[in-house]
N, C-alpha and C positions, 0 to 999 in steps of 0.2 A: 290874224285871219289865217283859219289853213284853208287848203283847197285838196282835194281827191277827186280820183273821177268814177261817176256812175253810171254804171257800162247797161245797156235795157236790150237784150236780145239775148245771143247765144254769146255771151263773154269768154267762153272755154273754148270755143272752137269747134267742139266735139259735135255738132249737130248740124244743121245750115251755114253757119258760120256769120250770119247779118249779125252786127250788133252796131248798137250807136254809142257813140259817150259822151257824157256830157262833165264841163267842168263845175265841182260843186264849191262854192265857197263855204266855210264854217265859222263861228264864235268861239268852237269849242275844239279840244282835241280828236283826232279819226276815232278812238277809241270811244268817246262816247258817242259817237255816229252811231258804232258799230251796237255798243248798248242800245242804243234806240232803237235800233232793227230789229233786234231780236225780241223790242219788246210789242213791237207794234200790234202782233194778234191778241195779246193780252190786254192791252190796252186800249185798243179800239173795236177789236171785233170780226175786225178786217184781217182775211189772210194775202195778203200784197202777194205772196210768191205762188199762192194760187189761180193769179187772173191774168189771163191771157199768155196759158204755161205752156199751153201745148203749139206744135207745131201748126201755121198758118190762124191760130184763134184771135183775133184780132178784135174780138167783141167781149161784148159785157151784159149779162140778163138785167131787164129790167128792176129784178130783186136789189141787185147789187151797185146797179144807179141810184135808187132809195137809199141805198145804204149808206153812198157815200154822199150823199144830199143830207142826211141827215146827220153825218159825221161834221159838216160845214165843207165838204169839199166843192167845190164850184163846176159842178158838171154840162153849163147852159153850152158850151162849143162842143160838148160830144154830138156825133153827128148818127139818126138813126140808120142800123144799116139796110140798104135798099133791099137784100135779100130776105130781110126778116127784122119785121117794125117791131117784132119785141126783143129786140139789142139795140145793142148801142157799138160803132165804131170806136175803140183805141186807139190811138198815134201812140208811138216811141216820143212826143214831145208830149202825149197826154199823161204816160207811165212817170215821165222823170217828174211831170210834176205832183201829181199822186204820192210816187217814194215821199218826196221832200215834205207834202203838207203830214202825210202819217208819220215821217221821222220827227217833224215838230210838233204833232198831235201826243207823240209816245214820251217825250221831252220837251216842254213846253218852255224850256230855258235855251231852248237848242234854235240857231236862226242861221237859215242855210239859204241862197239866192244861187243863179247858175251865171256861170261867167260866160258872157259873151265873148267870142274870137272873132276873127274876120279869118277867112280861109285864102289862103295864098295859093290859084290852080295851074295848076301844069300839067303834062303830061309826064310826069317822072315818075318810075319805078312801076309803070304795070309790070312789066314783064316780067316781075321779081315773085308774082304772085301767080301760082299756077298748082294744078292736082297729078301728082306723079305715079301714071299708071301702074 
C-alpha cells in the first residue's frame, strides 16, 4: 500500500494559504495516481481543477451536480446553498472525495481509501506562524 497526501485548498502557499490534507492510501504506485489525474478531463468529462478554483467559490451549478450524478458520483450530502438554491455547497471533505472517485473513474484498477488519524491537540508552535511586514 503507498499513501501520499492530497492537499484541497491553496497547497503553494501563494494565495489565502487554507489548505487541508488529507492522507490517501493507494494499490498502486504515486506515479500512476498522478497518470490518473491528468487523465481525469479525458475521461470523464469533468474538469476537477476547475471547480471551486477561484477564491471563496465554494459552490457548484446545478449543471455540474448532473454531471457528477450522472458520472456515479454520490452527491445526496451536498448541501444547497442558502444564498442561491441553484448551487450547491462544497466542503474540502466533499473535494477529497470527488478527486478520489474521478482518480478511480480515470483508472478503474486504481483503489484509493483516506486514512484516518486521530489529532494530538496542543497549543505548540503558533507563534512559529506569522506575516512579516
Amino acid at each position: 500500500m503507498v499513501e501520499f497526501l492530497m492537499p484541497i485548498g491553496d497547497w503553494s502557499g501563494e494565495g489565502h494559504g487554507m489548505c487541508k490534507y488529507y492522507i490517501i492510501c493507494s494499490n498502486k504506485p504515486f506515479k500512476e495516481v498522478e497518470r490518473a489525474h491528468h487523465k481525469i478531463k479525458d475521461n470523464t468529462g469533468i474538469d476537477l481543477e476547475s471547480i471551486c478554483a477561484d477564491y471563496q467559490e465554494d459552490e457548484i451549478s446545478c449543471e455540474m451536480k448532473d454531471m457528477l450524478d450522472e458520472a456515479g458520483f454520490n452527491t445526496a450530502n451536498l448541501k444547497v446553498n442558502p444564498f442561491d438554491e441553484e448551487e450547491y455547497v462544497m466542503t474540502a471533505d466533499d473535494l477529497c472525495q470527488l478527486w478520489i472517485f474521478l482518480l478511480m473513474k480515470a483508472d478503474p484498477e486504481l483503489q484509493l481509501t483516506v486514512k484516518s488519524l486521530e489529532t494530538l491537540s496542543g497549543n505548540v508552535g503558533y507563534g512559529v506562524f506569522f506575516e512579516n511586514p
